[in-house]
N, C-alpha and C positions, 0 to 999 in steps of 0.2 A: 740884920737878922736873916738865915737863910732858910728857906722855906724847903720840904722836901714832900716829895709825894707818897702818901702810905695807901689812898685807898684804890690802888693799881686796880687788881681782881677784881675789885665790885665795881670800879667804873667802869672794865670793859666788858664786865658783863650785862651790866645796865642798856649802855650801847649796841649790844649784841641781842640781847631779848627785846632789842626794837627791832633786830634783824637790820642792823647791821654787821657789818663786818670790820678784822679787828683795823687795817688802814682808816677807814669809815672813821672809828672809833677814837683815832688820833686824832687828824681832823679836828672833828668837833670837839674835841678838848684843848686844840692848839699846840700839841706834843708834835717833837719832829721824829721822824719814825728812823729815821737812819741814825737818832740819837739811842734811841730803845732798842732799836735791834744788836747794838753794840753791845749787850750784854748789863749796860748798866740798870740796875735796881731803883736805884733813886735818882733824880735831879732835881738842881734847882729850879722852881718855876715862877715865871712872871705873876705879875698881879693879874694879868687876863688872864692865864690859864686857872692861878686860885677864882678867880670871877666864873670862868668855865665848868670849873668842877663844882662849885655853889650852884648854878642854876640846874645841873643836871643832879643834883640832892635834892632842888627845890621839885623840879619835875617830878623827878620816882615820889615824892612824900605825899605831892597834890595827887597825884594818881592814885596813891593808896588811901587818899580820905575820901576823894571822889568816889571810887570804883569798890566797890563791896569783892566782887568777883577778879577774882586773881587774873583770868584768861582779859578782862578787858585791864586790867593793872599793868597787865605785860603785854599785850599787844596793841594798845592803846595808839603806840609809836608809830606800826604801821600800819593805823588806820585810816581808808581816805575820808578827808572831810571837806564839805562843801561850804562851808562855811567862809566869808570874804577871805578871810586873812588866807585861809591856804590854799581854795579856787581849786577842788579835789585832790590836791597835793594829800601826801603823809606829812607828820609833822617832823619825824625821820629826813623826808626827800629836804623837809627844806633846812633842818641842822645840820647835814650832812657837809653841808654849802662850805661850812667851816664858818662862816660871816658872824662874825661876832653878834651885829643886830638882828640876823637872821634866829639866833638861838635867843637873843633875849625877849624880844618878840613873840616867837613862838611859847617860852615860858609864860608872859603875861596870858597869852592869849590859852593856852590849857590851865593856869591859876581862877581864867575868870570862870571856868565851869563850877567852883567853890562858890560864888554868888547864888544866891537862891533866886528863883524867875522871878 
């Protein structure tokens, strides 16, 4: 069964209102960028990249039950934090990596702001 990609736009704008940019934005979805700039709409994508596009759904959704205020919903990304895991990193700087763990990590660890103290 082939798999294709429909929510093009709203991933790379998600990506982008974290202030990235749009190679940034491949990257950390796992898309090859010399396959997209060919003009092509759709391809097929691996089970990492559907894995990819799920956690950055899960991201945007956690941010919007966390965050009341739209400016921290969307800037959220490049916000630095001191906190272990990202040692004043954004959480952008470290998806950006493309690292598969790097982005699943970093999802748990903005999920856990949903725990109450």
């Amino acid at each position: 069964m082939k798999k294709h990609v429909l929510p093009w736009v709203w991933l790379l704008k998600f990506c982008n209102c974290g202030g990235g940019r749009e190679p940034e934005s491949f990257v950390i979805l796992g898309f090859d960028l010399g396959v997209i700039t060919k003009g092509r709409a759709r391809k097929d994508i691996t089970e990492e990249q559907n894995y990819r596009i799920s956690v950055i759904l899960n991201i945007h959704a956690t941010l919007r039950l966390v965050f009341l205020n739209p400016a921290n919903q969307h800037g959220f990304m490049r916000m630095r934090n001191n906190n272990t895991f990202f040692n004043g990193r954004t959480p952008l700087e470290i998806i950006k990596s493309g690292d598969l763990n790097a982005l699943h990590e970093t999802w748990h660890r903005i999920k856990s702001l949903e725990q109450p103290m």
